[in-house]
KEVO-613312 format. One record per atom (N, C-alpha, C): residue number from 1; residue in three letters; atom name; x, y, z. Coordinates in steps of 0.2 Angstrom, whole numbers, plus 5000, padded with zeros to 4 digits. Each point is the difference from the previous one (the first is absolute). Layout:
% residues N
ATOM    nr   rest   atom     px     py     pz
ATOM   NUM    ALA     CA      X      Y      Z
...
***
This chain:
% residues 118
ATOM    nr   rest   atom     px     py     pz
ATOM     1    UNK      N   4916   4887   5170
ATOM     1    UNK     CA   4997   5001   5007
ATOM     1    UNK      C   5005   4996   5005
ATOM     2    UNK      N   5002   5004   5006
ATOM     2    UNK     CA   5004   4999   5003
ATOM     2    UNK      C   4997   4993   5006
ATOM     3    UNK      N   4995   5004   5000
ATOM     3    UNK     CA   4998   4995   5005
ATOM     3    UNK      C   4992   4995   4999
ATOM     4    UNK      N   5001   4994   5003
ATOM     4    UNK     CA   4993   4996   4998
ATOM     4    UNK      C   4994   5002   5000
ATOM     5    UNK      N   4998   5003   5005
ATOM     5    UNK     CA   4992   5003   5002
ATOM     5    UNK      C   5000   5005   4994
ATOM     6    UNK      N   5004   5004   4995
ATOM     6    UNK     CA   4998   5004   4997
ATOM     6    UNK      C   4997   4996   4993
ATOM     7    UNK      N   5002   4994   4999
ATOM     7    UNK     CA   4997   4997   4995
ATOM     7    UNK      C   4994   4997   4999
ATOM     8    UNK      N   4997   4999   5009
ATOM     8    UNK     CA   4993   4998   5001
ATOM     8    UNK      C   4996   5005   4999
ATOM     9    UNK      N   4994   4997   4994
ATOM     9    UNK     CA   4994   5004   5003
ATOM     9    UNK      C   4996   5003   5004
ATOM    10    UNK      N   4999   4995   5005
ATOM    10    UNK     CA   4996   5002   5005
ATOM    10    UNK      C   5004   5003   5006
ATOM    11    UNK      N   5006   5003   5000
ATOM    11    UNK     CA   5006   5006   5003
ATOM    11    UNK      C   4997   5009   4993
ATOM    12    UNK      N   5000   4997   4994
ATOM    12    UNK     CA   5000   5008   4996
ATOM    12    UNK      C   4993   5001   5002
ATOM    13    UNK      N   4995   4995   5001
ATOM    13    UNK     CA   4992   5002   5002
ATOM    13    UNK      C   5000   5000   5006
ATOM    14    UNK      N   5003   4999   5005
ATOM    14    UNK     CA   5001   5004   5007
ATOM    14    UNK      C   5002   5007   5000
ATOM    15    UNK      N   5004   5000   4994
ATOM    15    UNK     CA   5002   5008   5002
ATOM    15    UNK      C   4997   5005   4998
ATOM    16    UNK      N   4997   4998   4993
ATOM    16    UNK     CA   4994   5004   4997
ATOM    16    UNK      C   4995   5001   5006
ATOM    17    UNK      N   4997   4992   5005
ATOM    17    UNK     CA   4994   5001   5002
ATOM    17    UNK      C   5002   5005   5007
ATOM    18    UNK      N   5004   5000   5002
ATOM    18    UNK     CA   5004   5005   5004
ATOM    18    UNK      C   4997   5007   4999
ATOM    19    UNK      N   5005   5003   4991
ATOM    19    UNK     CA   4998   5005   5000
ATOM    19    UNK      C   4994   5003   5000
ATOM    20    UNK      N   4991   4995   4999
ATOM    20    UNK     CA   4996   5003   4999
ATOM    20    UNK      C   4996   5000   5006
ATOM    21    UNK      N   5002   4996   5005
ATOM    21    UNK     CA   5000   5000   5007
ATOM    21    UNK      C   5004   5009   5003
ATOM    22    UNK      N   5003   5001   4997
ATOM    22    UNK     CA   5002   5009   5002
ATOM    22    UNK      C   4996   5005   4996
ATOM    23    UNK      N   4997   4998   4996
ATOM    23    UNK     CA   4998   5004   4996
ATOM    23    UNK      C   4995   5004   5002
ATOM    24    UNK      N   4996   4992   5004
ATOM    24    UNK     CA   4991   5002   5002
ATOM    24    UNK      C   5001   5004   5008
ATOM    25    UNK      N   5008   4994   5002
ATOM    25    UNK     CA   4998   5003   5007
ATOM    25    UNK      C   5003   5007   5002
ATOM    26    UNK      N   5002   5002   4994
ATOM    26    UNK     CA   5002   5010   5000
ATOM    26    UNK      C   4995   5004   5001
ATOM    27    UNK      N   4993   4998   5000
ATOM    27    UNK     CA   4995   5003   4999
ATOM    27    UNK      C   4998   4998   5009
ATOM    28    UNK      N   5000   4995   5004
ATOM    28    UNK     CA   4999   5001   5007
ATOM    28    UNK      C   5000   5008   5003
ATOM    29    UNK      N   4998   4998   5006
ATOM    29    UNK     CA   5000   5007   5003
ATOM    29    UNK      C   5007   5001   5002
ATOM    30    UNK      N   5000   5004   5003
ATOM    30    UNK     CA   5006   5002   5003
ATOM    30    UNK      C   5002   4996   5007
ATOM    31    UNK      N   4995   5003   5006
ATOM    31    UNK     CA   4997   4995   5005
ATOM    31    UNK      C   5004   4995   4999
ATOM    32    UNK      N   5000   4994   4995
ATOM    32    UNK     CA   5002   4992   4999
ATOM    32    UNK      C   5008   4999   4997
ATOM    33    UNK      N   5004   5008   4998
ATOM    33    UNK     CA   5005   4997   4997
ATOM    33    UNK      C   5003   4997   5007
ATOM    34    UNK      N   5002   4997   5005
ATOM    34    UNK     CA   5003   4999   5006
ATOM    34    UNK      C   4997   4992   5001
ATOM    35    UNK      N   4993   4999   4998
ATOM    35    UNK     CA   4996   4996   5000
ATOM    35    UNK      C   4998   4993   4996
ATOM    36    UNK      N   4993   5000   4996
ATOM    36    UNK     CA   5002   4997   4996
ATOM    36    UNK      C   5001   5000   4993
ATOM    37    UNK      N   5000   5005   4999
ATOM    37    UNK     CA   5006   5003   4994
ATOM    37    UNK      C   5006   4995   5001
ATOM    38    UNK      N   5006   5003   5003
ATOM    38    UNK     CA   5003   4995   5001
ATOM    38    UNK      C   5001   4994   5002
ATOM    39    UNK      N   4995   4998   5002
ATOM    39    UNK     CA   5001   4991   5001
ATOM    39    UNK      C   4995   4996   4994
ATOM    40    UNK      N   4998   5005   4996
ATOM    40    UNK     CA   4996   4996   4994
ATOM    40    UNK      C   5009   5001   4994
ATOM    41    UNK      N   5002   5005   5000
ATOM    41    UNK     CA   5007   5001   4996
ATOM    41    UNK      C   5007   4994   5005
ATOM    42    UNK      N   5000   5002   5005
ATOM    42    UNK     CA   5002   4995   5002
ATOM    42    UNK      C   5001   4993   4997
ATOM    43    UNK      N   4994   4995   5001
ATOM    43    UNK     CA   4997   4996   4997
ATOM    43    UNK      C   4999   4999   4994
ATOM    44    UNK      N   5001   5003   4994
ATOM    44    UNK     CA   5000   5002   4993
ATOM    44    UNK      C   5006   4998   4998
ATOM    45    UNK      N   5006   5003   5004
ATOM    45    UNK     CA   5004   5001   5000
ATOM    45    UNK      C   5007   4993   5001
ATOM    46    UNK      N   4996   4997   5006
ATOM    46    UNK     CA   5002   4995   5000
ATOM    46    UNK      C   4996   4994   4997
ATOM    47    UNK      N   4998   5000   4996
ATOM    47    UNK     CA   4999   4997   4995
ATOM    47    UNK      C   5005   4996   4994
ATOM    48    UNK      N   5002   5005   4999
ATOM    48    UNK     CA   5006   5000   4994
ATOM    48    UNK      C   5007   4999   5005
ATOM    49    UNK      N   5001   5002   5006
ATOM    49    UNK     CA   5007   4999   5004
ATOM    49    UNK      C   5000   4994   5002
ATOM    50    UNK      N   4996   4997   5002
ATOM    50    UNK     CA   5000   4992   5002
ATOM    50    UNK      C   4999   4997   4995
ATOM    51    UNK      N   4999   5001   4992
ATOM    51    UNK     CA   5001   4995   4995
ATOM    51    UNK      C   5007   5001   4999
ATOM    52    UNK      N   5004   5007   4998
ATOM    52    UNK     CA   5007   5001   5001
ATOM    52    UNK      C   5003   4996   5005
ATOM    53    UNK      N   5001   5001   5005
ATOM    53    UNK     CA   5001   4995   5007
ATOM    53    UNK      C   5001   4994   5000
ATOM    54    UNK      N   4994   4996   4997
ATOM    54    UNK     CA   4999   4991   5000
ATOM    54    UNK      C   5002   4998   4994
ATOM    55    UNK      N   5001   5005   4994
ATOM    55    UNK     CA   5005   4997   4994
ATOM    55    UNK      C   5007   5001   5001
ATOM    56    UNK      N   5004   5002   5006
ATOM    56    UNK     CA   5008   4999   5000
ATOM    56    UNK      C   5001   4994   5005
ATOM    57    UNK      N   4992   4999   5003
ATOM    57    UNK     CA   5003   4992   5005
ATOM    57    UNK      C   5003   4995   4997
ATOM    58    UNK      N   5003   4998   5004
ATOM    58    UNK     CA   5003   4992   4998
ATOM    58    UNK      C   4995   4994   5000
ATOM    59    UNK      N   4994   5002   4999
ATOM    59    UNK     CA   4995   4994   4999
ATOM    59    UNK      C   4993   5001   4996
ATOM    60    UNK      N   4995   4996   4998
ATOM    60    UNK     CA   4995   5000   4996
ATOM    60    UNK      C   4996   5002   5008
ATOM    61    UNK      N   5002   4997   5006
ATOM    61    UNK     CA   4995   5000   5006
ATOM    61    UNK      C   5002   5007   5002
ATOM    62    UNK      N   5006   5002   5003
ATOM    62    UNK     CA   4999   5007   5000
ATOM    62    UNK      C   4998   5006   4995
ATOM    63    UNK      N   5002   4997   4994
ATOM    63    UNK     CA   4994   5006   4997
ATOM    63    UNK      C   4991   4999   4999
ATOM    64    UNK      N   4999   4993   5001
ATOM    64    UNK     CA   4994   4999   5002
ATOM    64    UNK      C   4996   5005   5006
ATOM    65    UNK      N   5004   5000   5007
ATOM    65    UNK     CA   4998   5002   5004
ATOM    65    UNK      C   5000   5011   5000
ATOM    66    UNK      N   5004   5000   4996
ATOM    66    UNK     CA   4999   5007   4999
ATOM    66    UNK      C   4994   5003   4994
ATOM    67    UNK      N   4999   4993   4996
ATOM    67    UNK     CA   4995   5004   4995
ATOM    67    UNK      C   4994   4999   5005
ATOM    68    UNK      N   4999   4996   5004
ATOM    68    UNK     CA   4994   4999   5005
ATOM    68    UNK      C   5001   5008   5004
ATOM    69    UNK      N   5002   5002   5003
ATOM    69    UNK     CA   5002   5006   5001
ATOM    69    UNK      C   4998   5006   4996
ATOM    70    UNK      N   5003   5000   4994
ATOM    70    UNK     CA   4998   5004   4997
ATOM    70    UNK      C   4991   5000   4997
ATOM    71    UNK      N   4996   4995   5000
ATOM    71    UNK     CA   4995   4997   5000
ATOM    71    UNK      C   4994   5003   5006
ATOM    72    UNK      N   5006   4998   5004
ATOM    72    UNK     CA   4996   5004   5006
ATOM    72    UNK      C   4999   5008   5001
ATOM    73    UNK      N   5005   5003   4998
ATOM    73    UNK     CA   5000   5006   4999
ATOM    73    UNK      C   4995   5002   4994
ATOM    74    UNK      N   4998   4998   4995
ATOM    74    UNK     CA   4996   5001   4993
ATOM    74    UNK      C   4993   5001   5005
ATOM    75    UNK      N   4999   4993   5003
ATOM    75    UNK     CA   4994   5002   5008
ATOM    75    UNK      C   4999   5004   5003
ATOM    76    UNK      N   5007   5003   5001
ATOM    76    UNK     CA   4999   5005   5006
ATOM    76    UNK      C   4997   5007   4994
ATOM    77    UNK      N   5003   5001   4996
ATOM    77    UNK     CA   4998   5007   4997
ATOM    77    UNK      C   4992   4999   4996
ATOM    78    UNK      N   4997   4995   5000
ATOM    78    UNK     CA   4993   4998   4999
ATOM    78    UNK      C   4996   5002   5005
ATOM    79    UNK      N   5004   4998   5008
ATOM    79    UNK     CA   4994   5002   5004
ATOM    79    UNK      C   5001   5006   5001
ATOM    80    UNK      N   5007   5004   5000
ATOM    80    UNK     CA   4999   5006   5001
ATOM    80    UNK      C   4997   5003   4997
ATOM    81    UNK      N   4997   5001   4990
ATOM    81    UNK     CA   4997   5003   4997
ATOM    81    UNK      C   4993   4998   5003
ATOM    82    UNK      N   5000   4992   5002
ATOM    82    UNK     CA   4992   5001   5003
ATOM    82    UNK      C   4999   5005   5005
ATOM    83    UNK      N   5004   5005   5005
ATOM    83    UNK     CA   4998   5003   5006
ATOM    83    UNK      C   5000   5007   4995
ATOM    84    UNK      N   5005   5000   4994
ATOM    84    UNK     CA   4999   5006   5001
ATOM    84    UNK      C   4995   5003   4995
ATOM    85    UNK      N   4998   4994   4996
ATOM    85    UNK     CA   4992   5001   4998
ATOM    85    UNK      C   4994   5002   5002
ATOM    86    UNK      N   5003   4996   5007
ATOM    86    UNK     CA   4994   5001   5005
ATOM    86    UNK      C   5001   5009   5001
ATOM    87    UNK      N   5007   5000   5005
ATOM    87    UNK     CA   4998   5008   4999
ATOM    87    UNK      C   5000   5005   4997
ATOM    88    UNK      N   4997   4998   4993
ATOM    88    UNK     CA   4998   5004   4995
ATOM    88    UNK      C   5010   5003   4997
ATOM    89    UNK      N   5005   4997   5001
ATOM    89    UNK     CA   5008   5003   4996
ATOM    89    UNK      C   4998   4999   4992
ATOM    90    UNK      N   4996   4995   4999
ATOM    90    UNK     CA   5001   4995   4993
ATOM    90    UNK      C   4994   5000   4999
ATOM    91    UNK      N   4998   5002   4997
ATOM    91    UNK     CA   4995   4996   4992
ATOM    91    UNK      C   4999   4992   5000
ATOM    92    UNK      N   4996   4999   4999
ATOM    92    UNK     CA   4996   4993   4999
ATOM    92    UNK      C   5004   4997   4992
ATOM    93    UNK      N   5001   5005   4998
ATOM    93    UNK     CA   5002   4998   4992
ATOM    93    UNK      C   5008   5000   4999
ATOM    94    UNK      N   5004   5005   5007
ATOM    94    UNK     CA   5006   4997   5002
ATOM    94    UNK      C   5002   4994   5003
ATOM    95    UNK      N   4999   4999   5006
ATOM    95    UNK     CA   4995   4995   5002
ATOM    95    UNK      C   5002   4995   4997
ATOM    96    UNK      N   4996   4998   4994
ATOM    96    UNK     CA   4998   4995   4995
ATOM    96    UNK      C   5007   4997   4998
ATOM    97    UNK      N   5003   5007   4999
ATOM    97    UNK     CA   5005   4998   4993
ATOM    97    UNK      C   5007   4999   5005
ATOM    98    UNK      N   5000   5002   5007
ATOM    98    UNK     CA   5007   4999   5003
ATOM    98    UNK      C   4997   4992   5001
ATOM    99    UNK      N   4996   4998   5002
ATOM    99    UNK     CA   4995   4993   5006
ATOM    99    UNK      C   5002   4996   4988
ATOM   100    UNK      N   4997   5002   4996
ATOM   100    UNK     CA   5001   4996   4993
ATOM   100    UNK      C   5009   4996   5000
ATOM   101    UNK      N   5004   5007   5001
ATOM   101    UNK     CA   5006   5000   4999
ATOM   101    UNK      C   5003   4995   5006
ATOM   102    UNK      N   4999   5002   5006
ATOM   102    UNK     CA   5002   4995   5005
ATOM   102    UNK      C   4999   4993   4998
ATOM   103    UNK      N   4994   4997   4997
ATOM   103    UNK     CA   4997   4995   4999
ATOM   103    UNK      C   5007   4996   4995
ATOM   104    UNK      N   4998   5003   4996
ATOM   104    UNK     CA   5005   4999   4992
ATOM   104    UNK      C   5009   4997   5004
ATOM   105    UNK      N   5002   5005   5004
ATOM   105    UNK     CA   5005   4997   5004
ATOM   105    UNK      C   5003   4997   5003
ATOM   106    UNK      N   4995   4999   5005
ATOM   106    UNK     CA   4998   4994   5003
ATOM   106    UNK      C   5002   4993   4997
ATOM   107    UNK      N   4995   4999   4995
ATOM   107    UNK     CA   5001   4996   5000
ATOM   107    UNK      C   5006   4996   4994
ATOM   108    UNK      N   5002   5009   4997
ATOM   108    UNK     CA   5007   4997   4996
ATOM   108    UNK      C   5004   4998   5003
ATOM   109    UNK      N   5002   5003   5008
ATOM   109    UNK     CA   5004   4998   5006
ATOM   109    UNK      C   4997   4993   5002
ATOM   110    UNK      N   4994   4998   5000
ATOM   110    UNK     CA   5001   4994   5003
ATOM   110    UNK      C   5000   4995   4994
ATOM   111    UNK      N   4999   5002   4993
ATOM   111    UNK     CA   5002   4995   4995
ATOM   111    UNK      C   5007   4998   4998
ATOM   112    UNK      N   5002   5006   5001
ATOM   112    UNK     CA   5011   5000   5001
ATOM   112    UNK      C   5000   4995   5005
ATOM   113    UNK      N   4997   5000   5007
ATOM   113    UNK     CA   5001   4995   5005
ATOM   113    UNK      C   5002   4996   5000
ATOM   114    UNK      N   4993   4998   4995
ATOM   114    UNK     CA   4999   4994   5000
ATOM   114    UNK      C   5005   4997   4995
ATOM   115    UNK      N   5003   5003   4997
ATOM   115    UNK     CA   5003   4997   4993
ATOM   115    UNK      C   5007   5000   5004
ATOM   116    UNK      N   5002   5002   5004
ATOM   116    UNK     CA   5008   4996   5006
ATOM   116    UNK      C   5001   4995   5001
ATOM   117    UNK      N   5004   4998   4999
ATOM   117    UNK     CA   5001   4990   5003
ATOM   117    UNK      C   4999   5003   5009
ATOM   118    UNK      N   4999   4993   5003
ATOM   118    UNK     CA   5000   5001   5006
ATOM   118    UNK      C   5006   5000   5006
***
């Protein structure tokens, strides 16, 4: 492997959880590809780029501050599937397993975190 980020797990589990984040949101309406389609894919998406990103810094604190980032984004595709539950895009059983999945990497991004010197 060429580069650092591809040997962390929690960079292959952003990219998997990416791809399952298109999977559901290919099913939106049409109406939303402009919308929130794209800003939950967006979001999904920067996930896995800001963990690539903060592993070529020069520091444990700049990659700190981009896995925070990326964290934040894991957030943001959470609440988008909460809206778009509400307006009926998703399943309560999709739903479940993107909000299960986010959970899972969440917190293996904040357990990497925390394993950085400061």
């Amino acid at each position: 492997m060429a580069f650092r980020f591809e040997s962390l797990e929690i960079w292959r589990r952003a990219v998997k959880y990416t791809s399952k984040v298109y999977n559901i949101t290919d099913s939106f309406p049409q109406k939303e590809n402009f919308g929130l389609t794209q800003q939950i894919r967006r979001a999904a998406v920067s996930v896995s780029l800001n963990i690539a990103e903060g592993s070529g810094r020069d520091s444990d604190k700049d990659f700190k501050r981009f896995l925070g980032i990326a964290n934040s984004s894991v957030f943001e595709v959470v609440s988008g599937f909460a809206i778009a539950l509400d307006r009926g895009y998703v399943t309560e059983s999709s739903n479940r397993g993107i909000y299960n999945n986010s959970e899972v990497l969440a917190k293996k991004i904040n357990s990497f975190k925390s394993a950085l010197s400061n």
